[in-house]
C-alpha positions in Angstrom: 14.5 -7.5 -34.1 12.1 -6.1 -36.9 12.9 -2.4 -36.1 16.5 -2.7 -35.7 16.5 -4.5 -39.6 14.4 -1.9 -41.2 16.9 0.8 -39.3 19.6 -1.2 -41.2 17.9 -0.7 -44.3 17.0 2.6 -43.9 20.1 3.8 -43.0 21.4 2.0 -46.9 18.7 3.8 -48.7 19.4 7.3 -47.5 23.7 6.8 -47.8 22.6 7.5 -51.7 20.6 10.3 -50.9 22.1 12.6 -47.9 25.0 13.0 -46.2 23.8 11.8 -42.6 24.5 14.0 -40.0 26.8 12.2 -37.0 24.6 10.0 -34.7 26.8 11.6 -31.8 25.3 15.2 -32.5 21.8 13.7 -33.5 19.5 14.0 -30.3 17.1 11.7 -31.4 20.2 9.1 -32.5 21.5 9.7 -29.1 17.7 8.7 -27.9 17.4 6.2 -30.1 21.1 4.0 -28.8 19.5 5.0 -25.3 16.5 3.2 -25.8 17.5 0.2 -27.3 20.1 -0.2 -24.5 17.3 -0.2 -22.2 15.4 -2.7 -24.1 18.4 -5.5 -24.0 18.9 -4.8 -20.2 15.3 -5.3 -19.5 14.5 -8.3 -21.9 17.7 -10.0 -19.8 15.8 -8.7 -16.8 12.5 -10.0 -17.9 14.5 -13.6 -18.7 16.1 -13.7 -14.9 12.6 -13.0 -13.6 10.5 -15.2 -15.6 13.5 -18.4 -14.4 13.2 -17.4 -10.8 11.3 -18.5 -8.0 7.5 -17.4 -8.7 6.2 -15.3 -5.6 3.9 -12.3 -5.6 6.6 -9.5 -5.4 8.8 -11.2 -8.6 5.6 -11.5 -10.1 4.6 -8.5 -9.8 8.6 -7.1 -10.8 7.7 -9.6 -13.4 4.8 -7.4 -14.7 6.3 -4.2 -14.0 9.6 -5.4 -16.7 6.9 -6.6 -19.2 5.0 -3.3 -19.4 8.2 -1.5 -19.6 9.8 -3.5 -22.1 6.5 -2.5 -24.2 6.7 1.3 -24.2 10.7 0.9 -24.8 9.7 -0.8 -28.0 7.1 1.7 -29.0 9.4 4.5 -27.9 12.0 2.7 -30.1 10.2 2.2 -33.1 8.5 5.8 -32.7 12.6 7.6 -32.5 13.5 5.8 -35.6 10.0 6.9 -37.1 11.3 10.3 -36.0 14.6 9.9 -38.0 13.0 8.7 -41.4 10.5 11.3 -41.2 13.6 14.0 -40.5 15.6 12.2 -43.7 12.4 12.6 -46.4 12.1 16.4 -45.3 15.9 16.6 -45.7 15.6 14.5 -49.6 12.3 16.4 -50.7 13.9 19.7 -50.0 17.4 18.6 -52.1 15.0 17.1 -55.0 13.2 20.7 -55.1 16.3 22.3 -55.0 17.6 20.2 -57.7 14.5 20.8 -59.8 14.9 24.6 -59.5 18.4 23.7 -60.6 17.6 21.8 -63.4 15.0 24.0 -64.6 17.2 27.2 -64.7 20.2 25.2 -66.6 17.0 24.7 -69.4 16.7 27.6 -70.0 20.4 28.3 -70.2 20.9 25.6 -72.5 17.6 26.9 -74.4 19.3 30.3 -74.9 22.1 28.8 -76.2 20.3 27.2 -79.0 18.7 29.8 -80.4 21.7 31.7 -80.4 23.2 29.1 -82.3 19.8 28.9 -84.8 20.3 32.8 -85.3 23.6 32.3 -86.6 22.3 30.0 -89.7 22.1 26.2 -90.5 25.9 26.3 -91.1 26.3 27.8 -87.3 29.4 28.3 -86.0 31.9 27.1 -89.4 29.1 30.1 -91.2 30.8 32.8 -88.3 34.4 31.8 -89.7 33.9 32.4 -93.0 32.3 36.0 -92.2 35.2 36.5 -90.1 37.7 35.1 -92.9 36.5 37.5 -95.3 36.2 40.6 -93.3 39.9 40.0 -92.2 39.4 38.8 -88.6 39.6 34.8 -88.7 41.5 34.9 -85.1 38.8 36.2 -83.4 36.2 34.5 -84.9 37.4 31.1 -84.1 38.5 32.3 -80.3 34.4 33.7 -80.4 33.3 29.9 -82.2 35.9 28.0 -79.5 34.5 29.3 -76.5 31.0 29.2 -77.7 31.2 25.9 -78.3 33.3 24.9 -74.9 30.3 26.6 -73.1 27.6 24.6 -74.3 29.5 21.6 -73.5 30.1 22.2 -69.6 26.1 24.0 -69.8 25.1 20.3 -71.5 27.5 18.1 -69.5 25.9 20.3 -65.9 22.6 19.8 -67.4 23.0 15.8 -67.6 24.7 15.7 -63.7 21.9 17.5 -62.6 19.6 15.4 -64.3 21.2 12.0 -63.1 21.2 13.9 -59.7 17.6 14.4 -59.7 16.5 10.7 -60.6 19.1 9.5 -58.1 17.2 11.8 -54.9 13.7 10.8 -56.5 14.7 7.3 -56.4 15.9 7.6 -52.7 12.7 9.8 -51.7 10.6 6.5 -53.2 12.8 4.3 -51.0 12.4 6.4 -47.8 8.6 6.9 -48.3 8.6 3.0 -48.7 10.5 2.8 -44.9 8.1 5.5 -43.8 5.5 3.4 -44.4 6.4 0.4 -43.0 7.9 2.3 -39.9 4.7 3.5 -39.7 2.6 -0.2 -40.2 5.5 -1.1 -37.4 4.8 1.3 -35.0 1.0 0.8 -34.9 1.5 -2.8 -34.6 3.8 -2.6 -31.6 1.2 0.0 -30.1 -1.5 -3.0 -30.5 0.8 -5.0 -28.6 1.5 -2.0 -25.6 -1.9 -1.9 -25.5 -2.3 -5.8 -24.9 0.4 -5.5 -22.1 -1.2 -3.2 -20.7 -4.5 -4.8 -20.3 -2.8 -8.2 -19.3 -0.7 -6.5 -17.0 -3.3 -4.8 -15.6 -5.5 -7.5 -15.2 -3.1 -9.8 -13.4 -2.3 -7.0 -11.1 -5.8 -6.9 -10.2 -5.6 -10.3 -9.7 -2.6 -10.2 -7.1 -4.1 -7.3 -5.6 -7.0 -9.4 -4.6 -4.9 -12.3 -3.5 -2.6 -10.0 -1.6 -5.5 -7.8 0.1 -7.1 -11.9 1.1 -3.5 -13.0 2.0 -3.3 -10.1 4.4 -6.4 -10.7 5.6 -5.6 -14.3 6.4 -2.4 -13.5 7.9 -4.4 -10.7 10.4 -6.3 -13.3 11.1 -2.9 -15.9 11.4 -1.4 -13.1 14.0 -5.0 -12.2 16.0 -5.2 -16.4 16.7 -1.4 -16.6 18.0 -2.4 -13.3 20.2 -5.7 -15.2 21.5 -3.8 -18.1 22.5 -1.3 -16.0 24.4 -3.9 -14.2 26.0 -5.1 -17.9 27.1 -2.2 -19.4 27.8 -1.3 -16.2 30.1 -4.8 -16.7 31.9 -3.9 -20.5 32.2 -1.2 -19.6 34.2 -2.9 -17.3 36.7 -4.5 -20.2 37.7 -3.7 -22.8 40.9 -1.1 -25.0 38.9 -0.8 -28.6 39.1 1.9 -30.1 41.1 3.0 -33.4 40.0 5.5 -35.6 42.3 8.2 -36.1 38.8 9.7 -32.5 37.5 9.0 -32.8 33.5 11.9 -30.8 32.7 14.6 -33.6 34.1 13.1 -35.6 31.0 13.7 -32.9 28.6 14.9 -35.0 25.0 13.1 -38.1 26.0 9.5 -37.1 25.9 7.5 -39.4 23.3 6.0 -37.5 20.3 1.8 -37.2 20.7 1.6 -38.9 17.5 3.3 -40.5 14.6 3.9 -37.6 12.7 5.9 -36.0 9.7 7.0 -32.8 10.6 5.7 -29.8 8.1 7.0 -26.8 9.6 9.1 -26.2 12.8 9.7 -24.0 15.3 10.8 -20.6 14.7 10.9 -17.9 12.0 9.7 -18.7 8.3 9.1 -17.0 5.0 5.8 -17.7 3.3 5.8 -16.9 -0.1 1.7 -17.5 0.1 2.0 -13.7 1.9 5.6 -12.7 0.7 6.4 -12.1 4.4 7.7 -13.9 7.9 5.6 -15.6 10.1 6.8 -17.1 13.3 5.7 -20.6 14.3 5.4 -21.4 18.3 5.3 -25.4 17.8 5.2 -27.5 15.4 2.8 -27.8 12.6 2.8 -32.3 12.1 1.2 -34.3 9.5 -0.8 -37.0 11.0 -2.8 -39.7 9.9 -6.7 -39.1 10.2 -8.2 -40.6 12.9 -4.6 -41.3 14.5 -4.7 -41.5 18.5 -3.1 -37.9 19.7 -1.6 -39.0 23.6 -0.2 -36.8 26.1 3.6 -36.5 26.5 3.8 -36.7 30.1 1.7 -36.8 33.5 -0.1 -33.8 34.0 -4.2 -32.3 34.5 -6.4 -31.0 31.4 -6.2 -27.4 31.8 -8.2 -26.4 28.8 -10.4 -29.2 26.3 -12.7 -27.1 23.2 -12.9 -25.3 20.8 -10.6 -22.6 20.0 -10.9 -19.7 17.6 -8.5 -20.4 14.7 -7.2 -23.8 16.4 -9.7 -25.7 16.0 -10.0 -28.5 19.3 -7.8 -27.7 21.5 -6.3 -29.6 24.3 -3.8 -27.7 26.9 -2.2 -30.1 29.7 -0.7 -28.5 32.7 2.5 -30.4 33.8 3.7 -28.6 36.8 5.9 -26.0 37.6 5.1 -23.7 34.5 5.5 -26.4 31.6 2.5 -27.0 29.2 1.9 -28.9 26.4 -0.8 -28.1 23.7 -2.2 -29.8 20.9 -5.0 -28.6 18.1 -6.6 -29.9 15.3 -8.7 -32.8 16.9 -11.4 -34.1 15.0 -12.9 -35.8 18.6 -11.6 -34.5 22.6 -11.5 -37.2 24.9 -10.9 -35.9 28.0 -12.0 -32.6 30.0 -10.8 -30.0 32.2 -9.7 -31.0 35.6 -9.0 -34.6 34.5 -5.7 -36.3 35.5 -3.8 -37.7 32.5 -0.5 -39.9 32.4 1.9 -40.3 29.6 0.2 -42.0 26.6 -3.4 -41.1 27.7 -5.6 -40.8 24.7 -6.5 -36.6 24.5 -8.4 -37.0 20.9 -8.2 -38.4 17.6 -6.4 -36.4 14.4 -8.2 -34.6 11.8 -8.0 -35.6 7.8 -5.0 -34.3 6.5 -4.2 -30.5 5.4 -1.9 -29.2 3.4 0.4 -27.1 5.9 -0.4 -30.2 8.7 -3.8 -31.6 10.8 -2.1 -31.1 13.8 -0.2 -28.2 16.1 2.0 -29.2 18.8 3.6 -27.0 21.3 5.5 -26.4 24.7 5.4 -23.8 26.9 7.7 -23.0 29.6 7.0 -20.1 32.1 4.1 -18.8 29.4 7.0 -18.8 26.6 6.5 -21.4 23.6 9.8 -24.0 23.4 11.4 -25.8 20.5 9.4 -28.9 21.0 12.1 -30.9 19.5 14.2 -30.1 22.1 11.8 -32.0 24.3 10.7 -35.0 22.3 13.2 -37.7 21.8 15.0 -37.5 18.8 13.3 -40.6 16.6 10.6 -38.5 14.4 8.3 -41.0 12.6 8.2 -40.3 9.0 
């Protein structure tokens, strides 16, 4: 990662410059190992999600990781901002310091040598031969040894300091350098939050809408299964037919009302379409267009239209509380009140759709069945 390198080479510049203090007792260091713990987890996060099955709520976890990940970077790159901005205060403050330093050692040192110009070309040998002659040579070269031992440590503390001072103005140009680009960093990763944000935004619009017409649909899914109780339950309230054969003795040997490839079956299923369960009453069959649709045993039409959300509908009443529905005709050929036997023609299939042309179901006492349960076990494919 770009912000962790330039950390790296941060870190280098200032080891020349400032003791650093411990990352352990450094809030923002503590922030900064915080962060960037966060930022693995949820790029490994992102990874899982983006291999995953694609529905609307891991798309939508998906988005959320994305636009996190983001302001971790920016939060990242905007701590260690922090600490380079902490380090030049820290490295302009020692460079004054040392230039006040430096500065008062001048004029030490510039003391020093007009004390030795007042003493005469000769200098300190001159002070010897005074002393010589005026009987106090010991003296004299204790006065000229420590003189001259003084301007040695004032000149050799004058060059330190000096080599000090290029060394933290050196650093401070480094740093200002890592400042900078920090900075150029920073703004570009903003740039990119910025982006995620309006992506992300964007697409959540976009699932909002989907979701908000998936719920819809599904209402709409659950208000057509409640209309064709409510039908079915009125179906029922009326005289029944009596046949002379029970239909439940042949229970696993009915013929199926079409060549058909089963689509969905009975019972509960997840739609990822709605990212919820749906429950199915029949079965939903694929069908050929145009394909003969028969009826599975002896019975009388108890219901031939239209129905809301069905499409053509055919309900036959087979005595004794058993019924067995089909929907999705393109034609109806028969009507209410009409006798049918096993393998009379009820309509003709629609074209093909993609979750099935045709619905197929049993009901028993105003309760859907299994149909499979019913219908012999060979399923055309």
């Amino acid at each position: 990662m770009m912000g962790t390198v330039t950390t790296r080479r941060l870190v280098a510049a200032l080891a020349l410059a400032w003791p650093l203090a411990v990352a352990a007792n450094n809030p923002p260091a503590v922030q900064l190992e915080s962060v960037r713990s966060r930022i693995t987890e949820l790029e490994s996060r992102l990874a899982a999600l983006t291999a995953a099955s694609a529905d609307v709520g891991r798309e939508r976890e998906r988005l959320a990781a994305e636009r996190e990940l983001a302001e971790a970077r920016v939060h990242e790159n905007e701590l260690v901002l922090v600490g380079a901005k902490e380090e030049l205060e820290r490295i302009r403050s020692e460079v004054d310091r040392l230039a006040a330093s430096l500065a008062s050692r001048r004029e030490v040192l510039k003391r020093h040598l007009e004390m030795v110009e007042l003493l005469g070309r000769p200098g300190p040998l001159q002070l010897m031969f005074d002393a010589a002659g005026h009987g106090d040579l010991e003296r004299a070269v204790t006065t000229v040894a420590v003189l001259t031992a003084g301007q040695a440590r004032l000149l050799q503390e004058y060059s330190e300091l000096r080599v000090e001072h290029a060394t933290r103005l050196a650093a401070l140009s480094q740093i200002l350098e890592e400042v900078k680009r920090e900075a150029g960093e920073l703004a570009r990763r903003r740039q990119e939050l910025e982006r995620t944000h309006r992506r992300v935004d964007a697409r959540l619009a976009t699932l909002t809408r989907s979701r908000n017409a998936a719920d819809q649909e599904l209402a709409d899914l659950r208000e057509r299964a409640a209309g064709l109780e409510r039908l079915m339950g009125v179906l029922a309230e009326r005289e029944r037919f009596t046949g002379s054969d029970d239909i439940r003795r042949y229970r696993g040997a009915l013929p199926w009302p079409a060549q058909a490839r089963v689509v969905r079956g009975f019972g509960r299923h997840y739609l990822p379409k709605y990212a919820t369960y749906t429950v199915c009453n029949g079965l939903r069959l694929d069908v050929g267009s145009g394909a003969p649709v028969k009826a599975v045993f002896p019975g009388v039409v108890a219901f031939a239209r239209h129905f809301k959300g069905y499409g053509n509908m055919v309900v036959v009443d087979h005595g004794r509380g058993v019924y067995s529905l089909v929907a999705g005709l393109a034609t109806i050929h028969v009507r209410v009140g009409q006798r049918v036997s096993m393998g009379s023609r009820l309509g003709l299939a629609a074209p093909p759709a993609e979750d099935g042309n045709l619905y197929f179901e049993i009901r028993v006492a105003e309760k859907p069945h299994d149909p499979r349960r019913w219908l012999q076990l060979e399923e055309v494919e």
